[in-house]
N, C-alpha and C positions, 0 to 999 in steps of 0.2 A: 256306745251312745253317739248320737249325731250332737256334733257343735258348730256356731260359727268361728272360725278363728282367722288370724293373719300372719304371714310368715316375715313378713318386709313392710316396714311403711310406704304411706301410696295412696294413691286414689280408692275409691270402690272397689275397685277391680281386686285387691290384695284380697279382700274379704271371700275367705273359702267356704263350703260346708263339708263338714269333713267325716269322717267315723273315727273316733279317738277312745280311747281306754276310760272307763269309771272311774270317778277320783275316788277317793279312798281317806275317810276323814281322819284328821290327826287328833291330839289331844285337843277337848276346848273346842273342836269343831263337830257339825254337823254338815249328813250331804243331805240337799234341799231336793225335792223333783220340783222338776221349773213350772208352774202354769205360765208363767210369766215375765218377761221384762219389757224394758221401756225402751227408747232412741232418746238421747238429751246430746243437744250440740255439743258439748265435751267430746263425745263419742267417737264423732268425722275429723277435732283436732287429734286426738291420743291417734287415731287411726294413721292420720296424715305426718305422725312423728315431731307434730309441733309442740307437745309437752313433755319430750323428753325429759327436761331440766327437773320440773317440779316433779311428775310422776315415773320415773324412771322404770322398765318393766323388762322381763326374757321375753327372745318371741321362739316360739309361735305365744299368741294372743288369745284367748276368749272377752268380747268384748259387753256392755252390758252391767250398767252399773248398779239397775236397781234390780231387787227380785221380790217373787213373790211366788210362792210356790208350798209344796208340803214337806215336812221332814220324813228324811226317808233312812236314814241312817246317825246314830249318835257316837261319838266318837268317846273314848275315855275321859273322864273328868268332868263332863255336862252335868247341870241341874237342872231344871225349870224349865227343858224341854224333851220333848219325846217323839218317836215314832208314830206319824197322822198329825200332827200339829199343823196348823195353816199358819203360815210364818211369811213375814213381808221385811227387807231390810234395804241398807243400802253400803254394798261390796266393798275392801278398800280401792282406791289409784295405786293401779297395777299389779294387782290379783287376778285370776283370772276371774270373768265375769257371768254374768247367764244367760247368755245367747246359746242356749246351750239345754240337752234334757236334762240332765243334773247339772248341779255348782252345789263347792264347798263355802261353807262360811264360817266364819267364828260366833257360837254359841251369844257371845255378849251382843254382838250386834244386831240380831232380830227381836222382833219381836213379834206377838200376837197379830195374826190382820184383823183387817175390819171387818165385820160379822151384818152389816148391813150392806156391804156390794159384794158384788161376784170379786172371790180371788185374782181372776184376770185384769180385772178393772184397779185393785190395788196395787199394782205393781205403778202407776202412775203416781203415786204418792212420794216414797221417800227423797229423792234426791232434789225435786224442786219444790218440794214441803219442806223439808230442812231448810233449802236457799230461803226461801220467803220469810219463813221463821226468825233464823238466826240473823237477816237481815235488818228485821223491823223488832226483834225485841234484845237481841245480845247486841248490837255494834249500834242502831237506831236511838233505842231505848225508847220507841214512840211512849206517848202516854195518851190517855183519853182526852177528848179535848184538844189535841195537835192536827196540823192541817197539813197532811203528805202529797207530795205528787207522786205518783207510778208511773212512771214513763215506758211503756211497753208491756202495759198492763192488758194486753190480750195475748200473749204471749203464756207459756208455759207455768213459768213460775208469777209473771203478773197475774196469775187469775188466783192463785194461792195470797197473793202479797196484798189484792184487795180485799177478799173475806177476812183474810189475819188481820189485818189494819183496821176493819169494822169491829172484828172482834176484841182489839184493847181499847176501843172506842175514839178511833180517831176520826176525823174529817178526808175524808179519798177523792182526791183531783187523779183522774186517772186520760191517760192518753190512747187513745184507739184511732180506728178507721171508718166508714161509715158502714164496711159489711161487719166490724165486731164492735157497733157500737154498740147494739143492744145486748150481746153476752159480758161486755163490763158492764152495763147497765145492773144485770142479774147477780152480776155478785157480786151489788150492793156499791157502785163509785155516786158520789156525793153529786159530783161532777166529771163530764166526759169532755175533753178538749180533743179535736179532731186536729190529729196531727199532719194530713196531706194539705189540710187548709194553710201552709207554712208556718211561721215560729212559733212553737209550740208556748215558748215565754214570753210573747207577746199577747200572748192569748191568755195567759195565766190567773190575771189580776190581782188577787191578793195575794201578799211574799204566803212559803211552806214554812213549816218548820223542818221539813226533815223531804229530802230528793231521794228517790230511790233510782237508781236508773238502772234499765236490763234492755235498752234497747244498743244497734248498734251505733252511734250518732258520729259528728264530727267533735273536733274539740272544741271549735268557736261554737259548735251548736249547746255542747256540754258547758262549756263556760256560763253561757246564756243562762241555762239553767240555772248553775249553782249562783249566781248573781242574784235571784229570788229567795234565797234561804235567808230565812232571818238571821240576824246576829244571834252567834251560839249554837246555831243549828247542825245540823247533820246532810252531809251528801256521803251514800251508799252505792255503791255501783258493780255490780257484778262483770262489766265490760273491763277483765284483769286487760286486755293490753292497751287501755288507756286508761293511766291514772286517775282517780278520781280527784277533782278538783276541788283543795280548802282554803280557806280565806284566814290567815294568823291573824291579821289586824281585825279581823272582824267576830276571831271565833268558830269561825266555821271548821269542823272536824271535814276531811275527805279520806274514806276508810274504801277500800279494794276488800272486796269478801270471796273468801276462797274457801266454798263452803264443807262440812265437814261430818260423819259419820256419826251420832249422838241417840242411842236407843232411845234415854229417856225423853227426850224431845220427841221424839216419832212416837212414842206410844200414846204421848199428850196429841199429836196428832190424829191417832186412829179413835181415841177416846173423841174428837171436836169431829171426827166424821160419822161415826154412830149415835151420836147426840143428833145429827142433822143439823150440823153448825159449820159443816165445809164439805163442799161439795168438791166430787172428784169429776174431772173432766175428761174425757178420749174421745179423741177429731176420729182414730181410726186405731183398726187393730191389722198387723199382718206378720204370717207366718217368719223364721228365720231362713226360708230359704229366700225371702225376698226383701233381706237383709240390706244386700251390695243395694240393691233397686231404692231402695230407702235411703240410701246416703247419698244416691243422684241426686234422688230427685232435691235433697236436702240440701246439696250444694245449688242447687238451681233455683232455689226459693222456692220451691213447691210441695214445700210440708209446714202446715197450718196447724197449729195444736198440738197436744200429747199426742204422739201414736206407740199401739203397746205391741210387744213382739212376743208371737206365741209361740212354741218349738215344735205344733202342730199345726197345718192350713185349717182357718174357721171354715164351719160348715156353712 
């Protein structure tokens, strides 16, 4: 089968396309045929060797954390899944991944996809549908009635964290640009602060209860922000290599989310997308041979939105 893989951390360039042997599932797993995976910046750090520490991995590599594809094989001890099943999950850190015609995964961790988009399209869901999730309901604890800011809420996982956040009924101050101001608009921000117009917390006005932040900012910019949470409130921030900033004297929690693999959460999310209660987003879709070409352009800033990776070129 063809995969992408890497032998050595590095730029783009590591990223091969290779011909490599069928995996072969063990107990507790199945092998998936891939329609699908996703690019999520994690992707270009693990690639670049900058997460050795937390995700520690052998190489060669197959990269590719989300999948979505069919079961193609069940390995000893599986229940609840079978041979033709459309299954969407999200890989462990440092497993191999699915950039790739097949990947192995363990049985517990998929689940059913969503039966209202094309399979390809669901591969955009798990890992930055988790993030959003776990962010605004496990660590947040938004409630309805709270007033959030999303700070890079046109952004991947900000366009998940605004629907979610409408969805426990909160108030969404969300931050954009003036070409995505109207796609946070659509999914659903209360309010759109234009962040090129400069300080985003100057422009705020009324304190949040609860900062999310997933853009890349400064710390005096991050400070700024958290200075607006009300007392007792919540700052979230997915930017692990700056701490997210709390306030003891005032209350304020600052919690770094390092987010995490959790079927039952994903399935409540494929359930809130075949309701038509969260919409799934793709800027773009391209083959794995154009893989390396995608992490250019990625480091260059010139990847805007989901893009999904297919292990065939679309027609």
């Amino acid at each position: 089968m063809r995969a992408v893989r890497f032998h050595e951390y590095g730029g783009p360039e590591v990223l091969r396309l290779e011909e490599v042997d069928l995996p072969v599932p063990a107990a507790g797993q199945v092998r998936v045929r891939v329609a699908a995976t996703s690019f999520n910046g994690v992707d270009a750090n693990i690639r670049a060797g900058l997460m050795q520490g937390p995700m520690p991995m052998d190489l060669p590599h197959v990269p590719g954390l989300d999948v979505a594809g069919t079961v193609d094989e069940v390995g000893a001890g599986v229940s609840g899944l079978a041979v033709g099943d459309e299954v969407i999950g999200f890989l462990p850190f440092g497993a191999d991944g699915a950039a790739a015609e097949y990947t192995l995964a363990a049985a517990d961790t998929l689940v059913a996809a969503p039966t209202s988009i094309p399979l390809t399209e669901a591969a955009a869901l798990p890992l930055v549908g988790l993030t959003a999730w776990q962010a605004l309901d496990e660590h947040a604890g938004l409630r309805a009635g709270q007033r959030i800011l999303v700070n890079g809420a046109d952004g991947a996982v900000g366009g998940y964290a605004v629907q979610l956040a409408k969805h426990l009924g909160a108030r969404v101050v969300a931050t954009a640009t003036p070409r995505t101001r109207a796609q946070v608009g659509a999914h659903g921000a209360d309010e759109v602060v234009d962040r090129t117009e400069g300080d985003v917390a100057a422009q705020l006005g009324e304190p949040v209860d609860v900062l999310l932040n997933l853009a890349p900012i400064t710390p005096e910019e991050f400070a700024a922000l958290a200075a607006r949470v009300v007392d007792g409130g919540v700052v979230v921030s997915t930017t692990v290599w700056m701490p997210a900033p709390g306030d003891e004297a005032r209350g304020v929690r600052g919690i770094d989310l390092f987010v995490r693999s959790d079927s039952a959460q994903l399935r409540d999310l494929v359930a809130l997308v075949d309701r038509g209660e969260l919409s799934v987003d793709v800027a773009d879709y391209v083959s794995i041979e154009e893989l390396a070409d995608l992490h250019t352009r990625a480091a260059a800033g010139g990847v805007h939105g989901k893009v999904v990776v297919v292990p065939t070129p679309q027609g």
